[in-house]
C-alpha positions, 0 to 999 in steps of 0.5 A: 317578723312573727311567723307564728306562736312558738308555745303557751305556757301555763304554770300552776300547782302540780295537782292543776298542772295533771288535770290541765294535762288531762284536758288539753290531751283528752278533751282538746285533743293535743299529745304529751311528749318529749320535755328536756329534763327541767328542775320543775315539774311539768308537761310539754303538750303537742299539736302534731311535732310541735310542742304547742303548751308548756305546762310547769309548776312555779319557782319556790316561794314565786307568788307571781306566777300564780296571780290573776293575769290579762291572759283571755284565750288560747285558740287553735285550728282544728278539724272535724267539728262534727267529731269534736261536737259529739265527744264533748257531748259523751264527756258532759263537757261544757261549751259555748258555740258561735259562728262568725259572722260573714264566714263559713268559720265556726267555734266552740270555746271551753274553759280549762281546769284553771278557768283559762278560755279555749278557743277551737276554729273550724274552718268547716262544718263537716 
């Protein structure tokens, strides 16, 4: 039985691994912590204790890594829409908002530095 996601891991070139870091922390919103001490280069990106996105470079002379997948979104929970709305507005970040239909739930959707979609869900609008 599934419980729930464990982690999404993106690997790309160190220069996009750095600004995936700096998006997911800065703009989304999770934190850098601890990473047990792999070969390759790269990031573990927490929502609270949990390491939620795993970033790394890819294996030497590995070219499947870095071709275009069916990967669409990533999406995560989140809380204070209001808060969120006004920093992605100072930062000059674009978004795209939708409500859902029949619900109260609301997102916004961005895209990161490697063009992979983001997906935040509020369960409020407060």
């Amino acid at each position: 039985m599934i419980l729930s996601i464990n982690h999404i891991q993106l690997v790309a070139e160190k220069d996009l691994a750095i600004k995936l870091r700096d998006f997911y922390c800065g703009v989304v919103g999770l934190q850098e912590g601890f990473r047990p001490n792999f070969e390759r280069f790269g990031f573990w990106l927490y929502i609270g204790e949990k390491d939620a996105v795993h970033l790394i470079t890819p294996k030497e002379g590995d070219s499947r890594s870095l071709q275009k997948s069916s990967y669409d979104h990533v999406a995560f929970k989140a809380s204070d829409y209001a808060g969120v709305l006004k920093k992605l507005k100072l930062l000059d970040f674009p978004f795209e908002e939708k409500l859902i239909p029949g619900m109260i739930a609301h997102q916004i959707f961005l895209k990161d530095p490697a063009g992979n979609r983001v997906e935040l869900n509020f369960e409020e609008l407060k």
